[in-house]
N, C-alpha and C positions, 0 to 999 in steps of 0.2 A: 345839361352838361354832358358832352360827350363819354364815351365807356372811359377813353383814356385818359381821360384826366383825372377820373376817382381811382384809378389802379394807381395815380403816381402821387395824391394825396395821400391815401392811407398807408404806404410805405413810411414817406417823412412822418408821421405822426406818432409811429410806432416809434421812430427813431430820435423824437425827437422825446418821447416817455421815458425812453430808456435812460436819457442824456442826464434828465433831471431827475433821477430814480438817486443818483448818489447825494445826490443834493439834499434831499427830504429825509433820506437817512440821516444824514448826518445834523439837518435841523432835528431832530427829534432824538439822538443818544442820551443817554444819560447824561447828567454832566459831574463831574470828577465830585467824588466823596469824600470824609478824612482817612474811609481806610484804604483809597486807594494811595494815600500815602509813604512811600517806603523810610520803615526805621533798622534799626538795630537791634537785630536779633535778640541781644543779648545784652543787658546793661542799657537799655534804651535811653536817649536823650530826646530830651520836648522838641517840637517839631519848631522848628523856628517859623515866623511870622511869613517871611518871602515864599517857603512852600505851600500856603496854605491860597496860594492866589488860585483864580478859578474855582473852587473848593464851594459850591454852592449848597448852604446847609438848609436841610428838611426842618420843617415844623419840628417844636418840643415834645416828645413821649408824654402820655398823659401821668403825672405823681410816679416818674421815675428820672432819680436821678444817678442811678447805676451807669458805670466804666471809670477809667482812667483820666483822669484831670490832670493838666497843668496849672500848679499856682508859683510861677519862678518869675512868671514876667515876660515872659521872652515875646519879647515884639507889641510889648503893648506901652504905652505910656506913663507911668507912673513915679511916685521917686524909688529909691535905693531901697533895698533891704534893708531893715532898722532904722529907717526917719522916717519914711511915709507906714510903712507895712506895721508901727505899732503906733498909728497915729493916724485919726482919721485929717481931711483937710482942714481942718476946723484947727488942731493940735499938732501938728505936722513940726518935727525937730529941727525944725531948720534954724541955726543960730546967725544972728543977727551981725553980718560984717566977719563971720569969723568961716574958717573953714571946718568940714566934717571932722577930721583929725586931728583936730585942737586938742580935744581934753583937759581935765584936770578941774572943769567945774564942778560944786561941792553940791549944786542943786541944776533945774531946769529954769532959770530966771532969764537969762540969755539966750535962750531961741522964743522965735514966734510963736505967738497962741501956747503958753505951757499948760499943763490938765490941772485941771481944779483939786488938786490938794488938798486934806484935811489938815492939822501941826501935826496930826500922828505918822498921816503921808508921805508929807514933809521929809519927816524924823527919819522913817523908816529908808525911804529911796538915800537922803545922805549914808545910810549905813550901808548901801547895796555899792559896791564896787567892779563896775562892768569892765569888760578888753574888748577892744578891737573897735569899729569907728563910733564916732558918739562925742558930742561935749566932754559929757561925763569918762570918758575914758579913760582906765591906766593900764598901764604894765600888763601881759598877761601875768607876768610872776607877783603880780602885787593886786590882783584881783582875787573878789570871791563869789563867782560866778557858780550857783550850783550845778551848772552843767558842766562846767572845767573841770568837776572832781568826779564827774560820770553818772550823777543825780539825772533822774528824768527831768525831761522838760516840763513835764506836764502840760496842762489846758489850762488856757486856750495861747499860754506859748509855742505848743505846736502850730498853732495857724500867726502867731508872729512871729515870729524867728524860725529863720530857715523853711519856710511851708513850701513845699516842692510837688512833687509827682506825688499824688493819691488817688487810691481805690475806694470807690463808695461799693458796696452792694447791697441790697434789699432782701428783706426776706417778710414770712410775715408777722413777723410780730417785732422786728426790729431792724435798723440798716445800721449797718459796719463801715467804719471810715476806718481805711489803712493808710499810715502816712510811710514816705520814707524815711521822715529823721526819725533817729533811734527805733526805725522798724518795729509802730507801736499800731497799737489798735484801738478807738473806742467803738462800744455799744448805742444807740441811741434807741431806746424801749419807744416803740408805738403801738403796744399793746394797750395803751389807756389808766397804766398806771401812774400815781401821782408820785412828784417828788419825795425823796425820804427827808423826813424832821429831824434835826438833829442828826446827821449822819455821821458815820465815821470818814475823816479824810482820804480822799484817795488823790492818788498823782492827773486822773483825767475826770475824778468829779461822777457824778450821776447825772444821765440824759434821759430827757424823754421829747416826742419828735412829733407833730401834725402837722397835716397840711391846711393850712389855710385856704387855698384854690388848689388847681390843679396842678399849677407850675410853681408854686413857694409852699418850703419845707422850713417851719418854723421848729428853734432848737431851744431847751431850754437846761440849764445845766448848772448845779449845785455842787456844794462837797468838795473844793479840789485842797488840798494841802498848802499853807502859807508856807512850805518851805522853798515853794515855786517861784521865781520871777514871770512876770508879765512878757517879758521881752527880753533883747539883748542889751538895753539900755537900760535895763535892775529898775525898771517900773515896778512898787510893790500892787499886793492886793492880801486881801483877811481871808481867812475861813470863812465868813460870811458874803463871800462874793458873790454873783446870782452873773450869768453870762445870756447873752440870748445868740444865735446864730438864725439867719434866715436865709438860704440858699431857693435863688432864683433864676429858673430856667430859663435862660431867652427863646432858645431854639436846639435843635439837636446836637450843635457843637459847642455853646457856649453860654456861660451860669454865672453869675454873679454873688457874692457873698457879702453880708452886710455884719460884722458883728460891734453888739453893744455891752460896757463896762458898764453895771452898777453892782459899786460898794463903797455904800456911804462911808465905813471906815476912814477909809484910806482919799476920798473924793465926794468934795461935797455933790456933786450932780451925775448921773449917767453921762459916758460920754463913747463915741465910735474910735472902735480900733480900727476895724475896718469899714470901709463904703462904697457898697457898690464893687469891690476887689472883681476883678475880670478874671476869668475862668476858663479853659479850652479843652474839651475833649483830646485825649490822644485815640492815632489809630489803634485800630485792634491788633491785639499781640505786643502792646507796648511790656515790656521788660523793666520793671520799676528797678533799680539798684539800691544795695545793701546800704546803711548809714548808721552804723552802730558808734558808741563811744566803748572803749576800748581800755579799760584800765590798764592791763600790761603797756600797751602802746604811749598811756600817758605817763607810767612812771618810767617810763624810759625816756620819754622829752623832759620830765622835770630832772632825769640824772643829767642829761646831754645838754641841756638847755635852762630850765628857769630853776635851778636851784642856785647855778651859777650866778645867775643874774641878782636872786632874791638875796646872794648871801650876805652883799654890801651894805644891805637895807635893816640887816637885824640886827 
């Protein structure tokens, strides 16, 4: 081959490296993460579904389930808050030909799949008078809802009713779940000690927490106060209630929560509140928001508002 023709080869070839030098960059960048998504400083809201596109998530961390969680829903599929979220598919509130707003039934007869009842069950839920959507529905001024008079929610009503933005953190000898309703916290002991017998009631019960594998955190939880409802829907449960939660890591954005009811009391069989519940890491820096109940604030809606209403009724 002549001198000149390889002086005019290796010019183009240099030129032609260069060309697809941006190219290979670019096949090879990272590709977008959840923190490279932008929130709100301050008072953060869950990331909605439509930003999370491109968002390609890393393998699961090994036996941690540490950061900020979304449990609201947003962009996932599921029903409504208070018919599906205290009812797994199986027992799902949904009434038959009627609409969510109906109210004024005395029992759960009239939705599909209703939960296996004891008579005490039974008994106990006709005495529970919920507000806002539900078969069972009345009045807020003619319910008696213990969270309308500023009572904790307690467990495991905090993961039915209302379950929102929450902080998990680990340490070692137990992990911390912070919720946002009523800005509460439980303990979950994985130091290997056993449940207490016979315990004194508490509003979120005694936990103790293993892992089963690497990615499922098995929960088990005793002791919570019957002054609690189950849900928004005035589901009861006994002091003898026994809960299990199992939180399962798919991958580094997204966990899965499965929790099971048994208390024979109240329910002749075990039955899922939740299943499978879809879970989404928020980015880092997410800003959880205050949600306290407020007694000043409530006896000021009952001067302005439900005493008025309630007073026709006594």
């Amino acid at each position: 081959m002549p001198r000149r023709a390889i002086w005019t080869i290796l010019p183009m070839a240099v030129i032609l490296a260069f060309a697809a030098a941006p190219r290979l960059t670019s096949q090879t960048a990272s590709p977008k993460a959840v923190d490279d998504i932008k929130i709100e400083k301050w008072n953060s809201a869950p990331v909605a579904k439509a930003e999370y596109e491109g968002v390609k998530s890393a393998p699961a961390p090994r036996r941690d389930l540490s950061g900020i969680w979304d449990a609201t829903g947003e962009g996932y599929d599921h029903p409504p808050r208070g018919i599906g979220t205290s009812g797994a598919d199986e027992h799902r509130a949904v009434p038959r030909g009627r609409g969510y707003t109906s109210g004024g039934e005395p029992d759960e007869r009239n939705i599909a799949n209703p939960l296996p009842y004891t008579p005490l069950g039974e008994a106990t839920l006709e005495s529970h008078k919920p507000t806002g959507i539900g078969v069972r529905s009345v009045p807020t001024a003619l319910g008696n809802d213990p969270v309308e008079i500023c009572d904790p929610p307690g467990f495991p009503r905090l993961e039915l009713h209302e379950f929102r933005a929450f902080e998990i953190t680990q340490a070692s000898d137990q992990v911390i779940v912070m919720y946002e309703f009523f800005r509460t916290w439980r303990s979950i002991w994985t130091d290997g000690r056993e449940l207490p017998k016979n315990p004194e009631p508490r509003w979120t019960g005694y936990s103790v927490g293993k892992w089963v594998d690497d990615y499922t955190f098995v929960v088990d939880t005793v002791g919570m106060s019957d002054k609690t409802w189950l849900d928004n829907a005035g589901r009861p449960h006994s002091g003898e209630m026994k809960v299990e939660e199992q939180f399962h890591r798919l991958d580094h954005d997204h966990m899965e929560l499965t929790l099971t009811i048994d208390d024979p009391k109240m329910y002749k069989e075990p039955w899922l509140a939740l299943n499978k519940f879809p879970l989404r890491l928020q980015p880092r820096g997410f800003d959880i928001r205050e949600q306290y109940c407020s007694p000043s604030d409530l006896a000021e809606y009952n001067k302005e508002i439900g005493d008025p209403i309630l007073a026709p009724h006594k």
